[in-house]
mmCIF file of the C-alpha atoms, coordinates in Angstrom:
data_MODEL
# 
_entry.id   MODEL 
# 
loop_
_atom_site.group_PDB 
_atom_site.id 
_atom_site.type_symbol 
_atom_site.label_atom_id 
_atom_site.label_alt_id 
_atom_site.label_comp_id 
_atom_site.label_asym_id 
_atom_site.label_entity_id 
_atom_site.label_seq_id 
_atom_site.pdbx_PDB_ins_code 
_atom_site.Cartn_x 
_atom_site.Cartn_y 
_atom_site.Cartn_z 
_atom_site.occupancy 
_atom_site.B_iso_or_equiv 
_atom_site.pdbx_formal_charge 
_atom_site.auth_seq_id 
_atom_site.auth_comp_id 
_atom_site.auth_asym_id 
_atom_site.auth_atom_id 
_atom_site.pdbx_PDB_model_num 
ATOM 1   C CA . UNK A 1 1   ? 107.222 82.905  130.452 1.00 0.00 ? 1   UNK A CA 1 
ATOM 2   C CA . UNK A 1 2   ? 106.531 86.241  129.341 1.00 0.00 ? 2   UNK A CA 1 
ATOM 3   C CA . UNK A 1 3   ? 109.425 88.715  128.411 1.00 0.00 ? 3   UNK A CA 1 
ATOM 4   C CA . UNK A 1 4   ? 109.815 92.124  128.100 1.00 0.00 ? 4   UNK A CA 1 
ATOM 5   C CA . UNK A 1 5   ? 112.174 94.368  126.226 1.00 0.00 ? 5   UNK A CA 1 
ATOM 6   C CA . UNK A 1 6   ? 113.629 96.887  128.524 1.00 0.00 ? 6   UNK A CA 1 
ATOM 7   C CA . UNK A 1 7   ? 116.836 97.678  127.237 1.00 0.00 ? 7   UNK A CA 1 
ATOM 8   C CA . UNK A 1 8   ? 119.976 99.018  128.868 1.00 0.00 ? 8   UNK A CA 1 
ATOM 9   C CA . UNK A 1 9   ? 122.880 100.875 127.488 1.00 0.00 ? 9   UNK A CA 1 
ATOM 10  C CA . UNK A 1 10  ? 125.434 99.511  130.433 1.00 0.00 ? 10  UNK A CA 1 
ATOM 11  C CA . UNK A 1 11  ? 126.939 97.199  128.092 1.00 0.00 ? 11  UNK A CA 1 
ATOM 12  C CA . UNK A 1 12  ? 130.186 96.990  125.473 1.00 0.00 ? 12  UNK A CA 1 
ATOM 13  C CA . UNK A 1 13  ? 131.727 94.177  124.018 1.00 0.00 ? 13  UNK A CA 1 
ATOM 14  C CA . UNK A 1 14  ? 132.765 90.749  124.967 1.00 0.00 ? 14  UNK A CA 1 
ATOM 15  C CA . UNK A 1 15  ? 136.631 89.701  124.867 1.00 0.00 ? 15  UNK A CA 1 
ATOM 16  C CA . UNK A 1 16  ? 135.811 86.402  125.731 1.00 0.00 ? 16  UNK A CA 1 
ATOM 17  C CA . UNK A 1 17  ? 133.493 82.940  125.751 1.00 0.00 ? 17  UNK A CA 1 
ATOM 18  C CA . UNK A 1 18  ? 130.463 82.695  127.112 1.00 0.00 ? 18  UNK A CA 1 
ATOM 19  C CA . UNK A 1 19  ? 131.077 80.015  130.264 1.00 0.00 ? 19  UNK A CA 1 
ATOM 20  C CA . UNK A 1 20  ? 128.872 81.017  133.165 1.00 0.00 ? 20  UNK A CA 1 
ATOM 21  C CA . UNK A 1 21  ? 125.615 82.127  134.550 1.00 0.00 ? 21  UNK A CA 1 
ATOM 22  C CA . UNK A 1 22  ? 125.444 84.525  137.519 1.00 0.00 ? 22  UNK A CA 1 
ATOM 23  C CA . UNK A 1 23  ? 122.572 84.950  139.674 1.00 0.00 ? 23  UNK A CA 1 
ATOM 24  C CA . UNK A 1 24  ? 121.976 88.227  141.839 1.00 0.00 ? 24  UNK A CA 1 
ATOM 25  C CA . UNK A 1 25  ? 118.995 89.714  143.661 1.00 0.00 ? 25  UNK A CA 1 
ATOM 26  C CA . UNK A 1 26  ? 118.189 93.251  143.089 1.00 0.00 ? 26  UNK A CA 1 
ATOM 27  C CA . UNK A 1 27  ? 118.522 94.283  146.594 1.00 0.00 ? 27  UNK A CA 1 
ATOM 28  C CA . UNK A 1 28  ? 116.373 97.213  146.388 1.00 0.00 ? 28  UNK A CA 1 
ATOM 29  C CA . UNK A 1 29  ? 113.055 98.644  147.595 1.00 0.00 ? 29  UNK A CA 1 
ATOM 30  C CA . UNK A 1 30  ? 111.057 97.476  144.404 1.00 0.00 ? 30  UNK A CA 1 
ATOM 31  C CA . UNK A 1 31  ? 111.035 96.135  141.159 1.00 0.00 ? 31  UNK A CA 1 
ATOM 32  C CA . UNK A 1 32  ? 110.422 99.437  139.371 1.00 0.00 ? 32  UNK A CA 1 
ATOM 33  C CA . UNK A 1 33  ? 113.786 100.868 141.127 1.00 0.00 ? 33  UNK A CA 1 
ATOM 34  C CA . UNK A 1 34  ? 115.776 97.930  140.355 1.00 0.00 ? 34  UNK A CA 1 
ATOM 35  C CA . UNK A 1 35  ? 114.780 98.234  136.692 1.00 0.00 ? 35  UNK A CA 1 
ATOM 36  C CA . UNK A 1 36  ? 115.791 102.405 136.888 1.00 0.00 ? 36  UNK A CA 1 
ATOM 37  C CA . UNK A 1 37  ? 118.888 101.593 137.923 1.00 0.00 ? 37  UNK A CA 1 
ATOM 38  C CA . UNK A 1 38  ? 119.910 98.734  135.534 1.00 0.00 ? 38  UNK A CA 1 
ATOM 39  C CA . UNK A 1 39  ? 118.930 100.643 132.672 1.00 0.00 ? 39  UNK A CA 1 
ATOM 40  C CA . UNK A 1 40  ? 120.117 104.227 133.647 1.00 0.00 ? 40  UNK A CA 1 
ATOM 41  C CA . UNK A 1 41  ? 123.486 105.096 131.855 1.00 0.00 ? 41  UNK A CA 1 
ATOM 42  C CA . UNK A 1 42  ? 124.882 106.742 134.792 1.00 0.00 ? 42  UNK A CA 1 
ATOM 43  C CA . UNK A 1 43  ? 124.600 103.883 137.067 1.00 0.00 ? 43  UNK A CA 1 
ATOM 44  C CA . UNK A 1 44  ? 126.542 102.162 134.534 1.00 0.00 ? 44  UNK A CA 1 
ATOM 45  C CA . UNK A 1 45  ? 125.357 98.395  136.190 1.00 0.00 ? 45  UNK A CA 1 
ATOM 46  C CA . UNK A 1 46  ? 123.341 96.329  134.105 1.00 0.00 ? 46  UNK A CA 1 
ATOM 47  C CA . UNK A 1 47  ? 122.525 92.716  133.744 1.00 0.00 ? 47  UNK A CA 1 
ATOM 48  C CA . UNK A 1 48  ? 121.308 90.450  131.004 1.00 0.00 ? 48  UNK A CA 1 
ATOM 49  C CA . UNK A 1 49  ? 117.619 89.813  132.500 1.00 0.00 ? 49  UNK A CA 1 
ATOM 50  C CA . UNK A 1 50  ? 115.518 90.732  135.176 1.00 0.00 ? 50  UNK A CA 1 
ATOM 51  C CA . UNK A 1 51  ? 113.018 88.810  136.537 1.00 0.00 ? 51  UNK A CA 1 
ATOM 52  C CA . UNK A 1 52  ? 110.052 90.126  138.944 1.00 0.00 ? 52  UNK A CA 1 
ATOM 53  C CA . UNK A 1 53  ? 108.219 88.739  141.458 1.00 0.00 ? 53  UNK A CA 1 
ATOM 54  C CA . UNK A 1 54  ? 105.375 87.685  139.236 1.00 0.00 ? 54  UNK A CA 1 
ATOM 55  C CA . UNK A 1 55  ? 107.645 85.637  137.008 1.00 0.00 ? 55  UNK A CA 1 
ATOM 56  C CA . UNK A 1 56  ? 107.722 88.146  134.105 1.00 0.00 ? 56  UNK A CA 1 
ATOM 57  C CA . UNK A 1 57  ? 111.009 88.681  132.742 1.00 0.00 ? 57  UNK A CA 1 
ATOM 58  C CA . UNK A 1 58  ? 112.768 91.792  131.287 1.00 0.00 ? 58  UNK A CA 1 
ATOM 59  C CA . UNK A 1 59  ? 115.400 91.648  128.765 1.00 0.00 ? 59  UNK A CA 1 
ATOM 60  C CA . UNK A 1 60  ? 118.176 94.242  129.026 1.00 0.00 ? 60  UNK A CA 1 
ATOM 61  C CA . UNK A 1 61  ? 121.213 93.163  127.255 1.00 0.00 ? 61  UNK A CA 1 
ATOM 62  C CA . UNK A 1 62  ? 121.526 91.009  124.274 1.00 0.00 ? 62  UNK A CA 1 
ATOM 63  C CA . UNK A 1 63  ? 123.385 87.760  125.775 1.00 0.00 ? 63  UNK A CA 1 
ATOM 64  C CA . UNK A 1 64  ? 126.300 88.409  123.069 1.00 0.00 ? 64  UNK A CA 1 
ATOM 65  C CA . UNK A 1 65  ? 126.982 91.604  124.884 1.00 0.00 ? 65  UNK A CA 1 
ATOM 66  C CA . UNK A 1 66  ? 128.992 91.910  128.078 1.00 0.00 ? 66  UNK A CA 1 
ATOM 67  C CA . UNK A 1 67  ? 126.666 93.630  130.844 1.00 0.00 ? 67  UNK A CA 1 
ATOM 68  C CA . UNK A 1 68  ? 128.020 95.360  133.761 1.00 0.00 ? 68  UNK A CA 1 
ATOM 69  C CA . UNK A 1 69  ? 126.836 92.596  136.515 1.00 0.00 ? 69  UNK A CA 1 
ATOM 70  C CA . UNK A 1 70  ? 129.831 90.681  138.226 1.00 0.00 ? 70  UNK A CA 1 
ATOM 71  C CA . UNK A 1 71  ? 132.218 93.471  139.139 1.00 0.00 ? 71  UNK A CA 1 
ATOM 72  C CA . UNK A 1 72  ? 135.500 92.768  141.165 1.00 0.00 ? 72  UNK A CA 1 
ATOM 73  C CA . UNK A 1 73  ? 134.827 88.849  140.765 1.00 0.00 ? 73  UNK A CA 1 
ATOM 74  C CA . UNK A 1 74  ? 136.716 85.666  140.871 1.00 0.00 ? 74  UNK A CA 1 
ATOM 75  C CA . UNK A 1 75  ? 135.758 82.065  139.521 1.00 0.00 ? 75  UNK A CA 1 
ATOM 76  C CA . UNK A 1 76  ? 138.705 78.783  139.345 1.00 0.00 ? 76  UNK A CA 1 
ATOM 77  C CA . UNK A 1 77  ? 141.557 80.829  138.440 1.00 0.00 ? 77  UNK A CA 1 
ATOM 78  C CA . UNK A 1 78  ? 139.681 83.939  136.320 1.00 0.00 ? 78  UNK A CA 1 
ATOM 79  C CA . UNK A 1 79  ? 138.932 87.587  137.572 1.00 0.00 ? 79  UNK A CA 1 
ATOM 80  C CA . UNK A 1 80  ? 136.657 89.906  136.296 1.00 0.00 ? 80  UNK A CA 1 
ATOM 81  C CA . UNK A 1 81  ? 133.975 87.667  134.679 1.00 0.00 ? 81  UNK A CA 1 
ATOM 82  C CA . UNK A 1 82  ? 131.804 89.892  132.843 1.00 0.00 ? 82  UNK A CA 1 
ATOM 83  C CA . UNK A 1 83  ? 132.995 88.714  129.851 1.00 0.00 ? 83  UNK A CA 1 
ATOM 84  C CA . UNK A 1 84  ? 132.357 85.077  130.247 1.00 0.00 ? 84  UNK A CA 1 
ATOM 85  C CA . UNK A 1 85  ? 129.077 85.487  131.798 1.00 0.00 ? 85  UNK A CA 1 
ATOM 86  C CA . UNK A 1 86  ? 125.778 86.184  131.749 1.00 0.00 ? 86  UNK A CA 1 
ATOM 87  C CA . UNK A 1 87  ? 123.703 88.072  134.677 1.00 0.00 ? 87  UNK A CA 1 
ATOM 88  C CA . UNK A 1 88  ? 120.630 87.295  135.955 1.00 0.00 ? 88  UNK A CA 1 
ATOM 89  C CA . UNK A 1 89  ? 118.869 89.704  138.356 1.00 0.00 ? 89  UNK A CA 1 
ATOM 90  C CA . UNK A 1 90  ? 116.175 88.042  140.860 1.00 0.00 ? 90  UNK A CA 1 
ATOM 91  C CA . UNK A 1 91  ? 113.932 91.157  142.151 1.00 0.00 ? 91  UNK A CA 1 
ATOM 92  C CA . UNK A 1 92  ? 114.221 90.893  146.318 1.00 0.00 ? 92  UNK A CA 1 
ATOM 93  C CA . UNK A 1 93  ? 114.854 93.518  148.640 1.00 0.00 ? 93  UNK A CA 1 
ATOM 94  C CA . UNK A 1 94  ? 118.131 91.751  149.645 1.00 0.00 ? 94  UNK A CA 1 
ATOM 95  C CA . UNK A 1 95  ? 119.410 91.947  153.261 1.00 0.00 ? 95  UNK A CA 1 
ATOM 96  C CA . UNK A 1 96  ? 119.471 95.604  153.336 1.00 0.00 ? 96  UNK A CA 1 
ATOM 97  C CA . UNK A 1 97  ? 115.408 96.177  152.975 1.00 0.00 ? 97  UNK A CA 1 
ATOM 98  C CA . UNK A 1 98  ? 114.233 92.845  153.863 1.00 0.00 ? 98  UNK A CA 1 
ATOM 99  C CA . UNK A 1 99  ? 115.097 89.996  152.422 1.00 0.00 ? 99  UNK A CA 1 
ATOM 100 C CA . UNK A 1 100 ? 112.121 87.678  151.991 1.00 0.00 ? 100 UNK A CA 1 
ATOM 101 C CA . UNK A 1 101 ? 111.844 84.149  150.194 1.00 0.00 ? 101 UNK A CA 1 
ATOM 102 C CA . UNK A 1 102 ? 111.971 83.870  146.629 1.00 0.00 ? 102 UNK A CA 1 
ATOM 103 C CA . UNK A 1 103 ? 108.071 83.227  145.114 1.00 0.00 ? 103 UNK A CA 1 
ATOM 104 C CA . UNK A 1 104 ? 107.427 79.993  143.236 1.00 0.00 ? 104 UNK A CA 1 
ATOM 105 C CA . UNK A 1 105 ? 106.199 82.266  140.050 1.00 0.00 ? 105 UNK A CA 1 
ATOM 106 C CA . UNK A 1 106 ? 109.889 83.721  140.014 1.00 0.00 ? 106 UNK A CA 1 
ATOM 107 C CA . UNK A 1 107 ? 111.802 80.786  140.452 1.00 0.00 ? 107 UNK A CA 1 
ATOM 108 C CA . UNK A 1 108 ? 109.899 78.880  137.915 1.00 0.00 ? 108 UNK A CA 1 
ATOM 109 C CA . UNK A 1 109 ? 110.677 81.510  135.304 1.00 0.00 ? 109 UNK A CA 1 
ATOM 110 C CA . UNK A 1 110 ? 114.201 81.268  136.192 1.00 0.00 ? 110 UNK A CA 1 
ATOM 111 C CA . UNK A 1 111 ? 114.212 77.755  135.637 1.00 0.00 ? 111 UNK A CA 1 
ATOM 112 C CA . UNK A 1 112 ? 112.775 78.054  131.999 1.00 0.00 ? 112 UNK A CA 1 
ATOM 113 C CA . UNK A 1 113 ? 114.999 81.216  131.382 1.00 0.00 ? 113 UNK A CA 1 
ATOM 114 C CA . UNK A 1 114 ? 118.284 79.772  133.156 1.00 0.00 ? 114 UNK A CA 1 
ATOM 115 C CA . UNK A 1 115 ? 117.884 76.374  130.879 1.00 0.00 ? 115 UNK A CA 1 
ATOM 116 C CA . UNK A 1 116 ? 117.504 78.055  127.647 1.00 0.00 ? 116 UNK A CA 1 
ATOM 117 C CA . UNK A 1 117 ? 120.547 80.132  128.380 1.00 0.00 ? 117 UNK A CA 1 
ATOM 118 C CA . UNK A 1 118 ? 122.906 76.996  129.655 1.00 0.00 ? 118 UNK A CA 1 
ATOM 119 C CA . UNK A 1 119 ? 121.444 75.118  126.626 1.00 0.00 ? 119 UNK A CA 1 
ATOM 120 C CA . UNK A 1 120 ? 122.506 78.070  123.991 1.00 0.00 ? 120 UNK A CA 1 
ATOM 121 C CA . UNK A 1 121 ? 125.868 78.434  125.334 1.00 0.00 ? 121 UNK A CA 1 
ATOM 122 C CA . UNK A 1 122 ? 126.995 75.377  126.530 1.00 0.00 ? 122 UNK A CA 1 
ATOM 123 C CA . UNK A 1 123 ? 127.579 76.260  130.316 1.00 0.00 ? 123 UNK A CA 1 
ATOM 124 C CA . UNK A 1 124 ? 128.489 73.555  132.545 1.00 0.00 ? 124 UNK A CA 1 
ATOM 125 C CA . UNK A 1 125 ? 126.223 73.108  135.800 1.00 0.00 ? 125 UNK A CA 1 
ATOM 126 C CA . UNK A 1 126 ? 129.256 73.675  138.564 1.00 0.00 ? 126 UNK A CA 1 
ATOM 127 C CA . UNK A 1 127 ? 129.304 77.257  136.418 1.00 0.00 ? 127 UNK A CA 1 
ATOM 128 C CA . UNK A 1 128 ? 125.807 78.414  137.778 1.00 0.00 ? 128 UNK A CA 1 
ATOM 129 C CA . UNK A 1 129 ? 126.732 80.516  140.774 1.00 0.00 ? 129 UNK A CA 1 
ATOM 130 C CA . UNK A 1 130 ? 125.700 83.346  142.675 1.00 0.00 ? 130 UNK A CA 1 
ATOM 131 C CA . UNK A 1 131 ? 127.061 86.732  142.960 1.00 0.00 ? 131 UNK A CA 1 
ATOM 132 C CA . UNK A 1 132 ? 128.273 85.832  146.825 1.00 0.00 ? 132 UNK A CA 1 
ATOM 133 C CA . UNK A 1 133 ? 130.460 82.865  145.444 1.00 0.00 ? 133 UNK A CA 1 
ATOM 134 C CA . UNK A 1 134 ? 132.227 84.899  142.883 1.00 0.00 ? 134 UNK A CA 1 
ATOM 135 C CA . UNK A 1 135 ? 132.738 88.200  144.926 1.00 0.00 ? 135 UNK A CA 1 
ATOM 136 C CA . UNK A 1 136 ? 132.762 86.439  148.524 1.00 0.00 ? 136 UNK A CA 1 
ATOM 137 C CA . UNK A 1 137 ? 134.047 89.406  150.094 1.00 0.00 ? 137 UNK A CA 1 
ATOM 138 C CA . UNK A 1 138 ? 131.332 91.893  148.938 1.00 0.00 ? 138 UNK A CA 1 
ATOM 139 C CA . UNK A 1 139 ? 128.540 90.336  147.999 1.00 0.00 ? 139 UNK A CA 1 
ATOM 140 C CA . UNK A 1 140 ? 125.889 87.862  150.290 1.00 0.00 ? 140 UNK A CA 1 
ATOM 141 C CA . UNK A 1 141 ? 123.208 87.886  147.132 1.00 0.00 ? 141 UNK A CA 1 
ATOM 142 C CA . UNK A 1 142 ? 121.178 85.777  146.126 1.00 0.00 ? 142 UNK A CA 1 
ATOM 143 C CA . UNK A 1 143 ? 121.471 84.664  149.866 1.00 0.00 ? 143 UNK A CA 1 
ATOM 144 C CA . UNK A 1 144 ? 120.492 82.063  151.915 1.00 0.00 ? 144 UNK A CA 1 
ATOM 145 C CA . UNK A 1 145 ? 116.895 81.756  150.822 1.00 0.00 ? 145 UNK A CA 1 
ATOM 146 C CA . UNK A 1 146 ? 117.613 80.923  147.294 1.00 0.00 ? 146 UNK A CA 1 
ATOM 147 C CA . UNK A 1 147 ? 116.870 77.466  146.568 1.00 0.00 ? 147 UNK A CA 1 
ATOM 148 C CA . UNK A 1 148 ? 120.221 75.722  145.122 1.00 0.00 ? 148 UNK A CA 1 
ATOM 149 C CA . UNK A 1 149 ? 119.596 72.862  145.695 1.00 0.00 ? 149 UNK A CA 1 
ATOM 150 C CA . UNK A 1 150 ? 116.168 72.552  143.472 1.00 0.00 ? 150 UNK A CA 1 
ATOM 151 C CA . UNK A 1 151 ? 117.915 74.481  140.670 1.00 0.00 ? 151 UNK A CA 1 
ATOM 152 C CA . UNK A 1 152 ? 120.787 71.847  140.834 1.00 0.00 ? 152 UNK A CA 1 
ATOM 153 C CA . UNK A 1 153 ? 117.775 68.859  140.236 1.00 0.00 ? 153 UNK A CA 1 
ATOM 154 C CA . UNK A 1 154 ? 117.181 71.112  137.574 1.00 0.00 ? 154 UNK A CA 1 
ATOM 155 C CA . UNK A 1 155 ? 120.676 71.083  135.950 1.00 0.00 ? 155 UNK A CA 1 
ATOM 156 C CA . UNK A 1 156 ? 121.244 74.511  136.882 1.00 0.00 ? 156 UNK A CA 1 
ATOM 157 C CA . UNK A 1 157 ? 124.458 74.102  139.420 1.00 0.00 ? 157 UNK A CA 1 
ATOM 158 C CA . UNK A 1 158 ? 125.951 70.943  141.438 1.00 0.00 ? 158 UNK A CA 1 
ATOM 159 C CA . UNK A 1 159 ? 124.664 69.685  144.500 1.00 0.00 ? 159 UNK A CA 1 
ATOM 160 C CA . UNK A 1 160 ? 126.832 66.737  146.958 1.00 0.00 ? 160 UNK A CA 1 
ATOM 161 C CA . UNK A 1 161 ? 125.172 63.062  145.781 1.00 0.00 ? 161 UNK A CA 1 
ATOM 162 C CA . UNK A 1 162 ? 126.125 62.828  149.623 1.00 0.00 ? 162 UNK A CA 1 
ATOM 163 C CA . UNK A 1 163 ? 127.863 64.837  152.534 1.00 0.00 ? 163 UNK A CA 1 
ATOM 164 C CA . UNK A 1 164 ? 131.039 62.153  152.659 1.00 0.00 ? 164 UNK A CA 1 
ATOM 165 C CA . UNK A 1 165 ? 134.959 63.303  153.086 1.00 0.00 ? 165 UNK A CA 1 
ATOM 166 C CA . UNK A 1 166 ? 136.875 65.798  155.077 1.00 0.00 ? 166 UNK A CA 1 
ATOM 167 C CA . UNK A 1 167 ? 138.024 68.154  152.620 1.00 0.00 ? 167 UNK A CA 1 
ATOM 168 C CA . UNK A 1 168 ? 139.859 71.664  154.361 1.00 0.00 ? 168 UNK A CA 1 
ATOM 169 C CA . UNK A 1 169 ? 138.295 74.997  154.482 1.00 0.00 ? 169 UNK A CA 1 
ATOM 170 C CA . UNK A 1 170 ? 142.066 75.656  152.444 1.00 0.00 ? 170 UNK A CA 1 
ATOM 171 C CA . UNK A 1 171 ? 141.028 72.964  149.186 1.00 0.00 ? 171 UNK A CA 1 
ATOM 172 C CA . UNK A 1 172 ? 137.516 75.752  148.889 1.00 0.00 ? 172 UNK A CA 1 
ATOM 173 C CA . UNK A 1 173 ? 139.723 77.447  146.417 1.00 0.00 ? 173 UNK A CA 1 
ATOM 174 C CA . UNK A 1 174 ? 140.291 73.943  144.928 1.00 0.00 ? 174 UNK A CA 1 
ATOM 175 C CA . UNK A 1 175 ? 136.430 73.977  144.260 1.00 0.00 ? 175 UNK A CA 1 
ATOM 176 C CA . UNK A 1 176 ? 136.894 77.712  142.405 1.00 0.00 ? 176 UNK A CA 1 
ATOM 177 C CA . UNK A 1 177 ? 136.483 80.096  145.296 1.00 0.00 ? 177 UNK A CA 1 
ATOM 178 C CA . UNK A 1 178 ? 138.557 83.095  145.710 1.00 0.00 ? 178 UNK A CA 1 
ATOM 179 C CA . UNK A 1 179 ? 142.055 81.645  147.641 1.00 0.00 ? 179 UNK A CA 1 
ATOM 180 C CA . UNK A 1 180 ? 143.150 85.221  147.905 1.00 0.00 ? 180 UNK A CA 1 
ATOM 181 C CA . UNK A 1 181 ? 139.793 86.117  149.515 1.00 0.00 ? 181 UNK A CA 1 
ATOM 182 C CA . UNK A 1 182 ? 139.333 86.671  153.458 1.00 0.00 ? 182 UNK A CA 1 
ATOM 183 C CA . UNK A 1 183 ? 138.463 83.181  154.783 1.00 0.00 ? 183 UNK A CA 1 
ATOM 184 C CA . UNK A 1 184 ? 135.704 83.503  156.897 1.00 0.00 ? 184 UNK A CA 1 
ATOM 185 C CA . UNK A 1 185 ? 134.173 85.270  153.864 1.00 0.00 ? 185 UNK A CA 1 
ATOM 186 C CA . UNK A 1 186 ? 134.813 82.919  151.170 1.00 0.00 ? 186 UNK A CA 1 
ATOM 187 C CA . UNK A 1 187 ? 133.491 79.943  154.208 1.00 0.00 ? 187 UNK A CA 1 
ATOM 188 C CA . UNK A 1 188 ? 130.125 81.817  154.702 1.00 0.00 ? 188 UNK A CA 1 
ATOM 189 C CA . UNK A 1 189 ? 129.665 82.147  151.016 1.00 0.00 ? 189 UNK A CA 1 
ATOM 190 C CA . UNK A 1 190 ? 130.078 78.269  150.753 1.00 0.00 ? 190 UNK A CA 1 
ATOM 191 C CA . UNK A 1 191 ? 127.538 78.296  153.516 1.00 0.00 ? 191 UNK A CA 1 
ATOM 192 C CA . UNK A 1 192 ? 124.959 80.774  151.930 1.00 0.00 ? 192 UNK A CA 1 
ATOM 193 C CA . UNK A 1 193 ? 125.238 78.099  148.849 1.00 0.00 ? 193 UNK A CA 1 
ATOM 194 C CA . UNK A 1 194 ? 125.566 74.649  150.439 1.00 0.00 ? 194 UNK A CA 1 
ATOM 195 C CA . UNK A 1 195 ? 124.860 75.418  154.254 1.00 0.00 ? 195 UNK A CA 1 
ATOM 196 C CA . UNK A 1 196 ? 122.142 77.889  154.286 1.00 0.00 ? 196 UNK A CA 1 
ATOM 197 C CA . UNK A 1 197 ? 121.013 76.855  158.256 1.00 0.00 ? 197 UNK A CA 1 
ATOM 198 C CA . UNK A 1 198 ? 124.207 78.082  159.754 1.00 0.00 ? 198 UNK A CA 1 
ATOM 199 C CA . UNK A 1 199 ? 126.452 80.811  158.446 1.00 0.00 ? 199 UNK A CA 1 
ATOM 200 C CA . UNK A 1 200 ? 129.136 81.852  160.942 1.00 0.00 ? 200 UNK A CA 1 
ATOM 201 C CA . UNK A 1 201 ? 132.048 81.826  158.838 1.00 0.00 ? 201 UNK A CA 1 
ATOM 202 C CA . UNK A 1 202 ? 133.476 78.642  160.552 1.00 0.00 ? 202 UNK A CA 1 
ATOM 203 C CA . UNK A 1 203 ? 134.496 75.697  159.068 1.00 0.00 ? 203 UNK A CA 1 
ATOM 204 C CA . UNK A 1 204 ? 133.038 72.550  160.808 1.00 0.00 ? 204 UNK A CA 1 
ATOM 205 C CA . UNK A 1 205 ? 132.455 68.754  159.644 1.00 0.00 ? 205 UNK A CA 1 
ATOM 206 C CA . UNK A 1 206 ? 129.294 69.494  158.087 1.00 0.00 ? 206 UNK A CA 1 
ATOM 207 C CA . UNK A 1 207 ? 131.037 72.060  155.558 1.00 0.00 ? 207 UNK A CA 1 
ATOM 208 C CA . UNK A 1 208 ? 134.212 69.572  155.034 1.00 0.00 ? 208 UNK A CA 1 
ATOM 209 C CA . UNK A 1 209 ? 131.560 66.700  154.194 1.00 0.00 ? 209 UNK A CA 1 
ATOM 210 C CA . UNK A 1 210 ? 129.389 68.855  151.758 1.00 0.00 ? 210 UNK A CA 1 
ATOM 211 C CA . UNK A 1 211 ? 133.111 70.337  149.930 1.00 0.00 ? 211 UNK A CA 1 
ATOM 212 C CA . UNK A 1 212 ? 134.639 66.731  150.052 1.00 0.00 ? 212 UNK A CA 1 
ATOM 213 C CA . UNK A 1 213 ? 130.907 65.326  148.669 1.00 0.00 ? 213 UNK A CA 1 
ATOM 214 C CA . UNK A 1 214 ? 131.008 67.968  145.667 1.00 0.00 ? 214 UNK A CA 1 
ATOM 215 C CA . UNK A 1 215 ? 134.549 67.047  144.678 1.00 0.00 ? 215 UNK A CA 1 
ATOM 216 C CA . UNK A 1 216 ? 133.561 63.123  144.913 1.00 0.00 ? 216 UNK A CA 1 
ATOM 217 C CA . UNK A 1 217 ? 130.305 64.022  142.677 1.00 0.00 ? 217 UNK A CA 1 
ATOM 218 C CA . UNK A 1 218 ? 132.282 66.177  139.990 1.00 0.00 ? 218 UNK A CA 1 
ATOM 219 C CA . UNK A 1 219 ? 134.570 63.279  139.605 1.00 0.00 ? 219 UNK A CA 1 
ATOM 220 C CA . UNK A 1 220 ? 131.690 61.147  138.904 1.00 0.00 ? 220 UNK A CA 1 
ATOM 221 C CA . UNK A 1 221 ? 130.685 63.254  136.231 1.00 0.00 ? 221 UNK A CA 1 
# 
């Protein structure tokens, strides 16, 4: 994995524990734009790393630093989560410019970067989430296409052992989403995580046996 120095000065200092990994995509025409923006001081957005298409990574803001990633953001009970977390940008056009599948090159260097940063700061896997699942109402990224379920094999996130129980769309904030979020949004971005084949916003059986299957595996842990 090769990695870059690129720094950017979108980042002050932490108030809190370091607890969670966020993963975005860039959403933007092309790698070089994405790395303008996340290192230009009057964006003022940043994340920790970026990594391209190729697999190389660029390092913008030492992990004991609090980068400007999350935003408005919620996680089991905690807003605002820049300071507990660490941001990971995935370059991808996103749904705006055409959002495409995720090359094997990038998600294997996410992999190698994503363990080394759980291992250094002790981050438990149900705290690996995506941008949609912590802002639900403004955020779809990194979408449907990312590949959850491989990074949970990995350690990297929870998976269901098995689609089994009939937990409510209501118990989602329960699991950590957003309960003051709008439903259908907070549904879809359980969906874009666990359900990638169908997002309408509607909860069904499918959804209540993957939610009631992660609460049966994280009690098993």
């Amino acid at each position: 994995m090769q990695i870059i120095d690129r720094p950017s000065p979108n980042h002050d200092a932490r108030d809190a524990a370091i607890d969670m990994l966020v993963l975005h995509y860039t959403g933007m025409t092309s790698a070089r734009a994405a790395l303008e923006r996340l290192c230009d001081p009057a964006a003022k957005v940043s994340a920790h790393y970026t990594i391209d298409e190729t697999g190389t990574v660029y390092a913008h803001v030492p992990e004991a630093r609090r980068a400007w990633h999350a935003g408005v953001s919620f996680w089991a009970g905690r807003r605002n989560l820049n300071s507990c977390s660490i941001g990971i940008e995935l370059v991808n056009p996103g749904h705006e410019f055409g959002y495409r599948a995720f090359p094997e090159a990038q998600i294997v260097a996410l992999i190698e970067l994503a363990t080394g940063i759980v291992s250094r700061h002790a981050i438990a896997a149900a705290r690996v989430l995506g941008h949609s699942d912590i802002a639900p109402a403004r955020k779809e990224d990194p979408g449907e296409l990312f590949p959850w379920k491989r990074l949970a094999r990995a350690g990297l996130g929870v998976w269901p052992q098995e689609a089994n129980g009939n937990a409510s769309a209501a118990e989602l904030g329960r699991y950590g989403y957003d309960p003051e979020a709008p439903q259908d949004k907070v549904v879809t971005a359980f969906q874009r995580h666990f359900r990638p084949a169908k997002l309408d916003g509607l909860w069904d059986g499918e959804c209540a046996g993957l939610l009631g299957g992660l609460f049966q595996t994280q009690s098993g842990n």
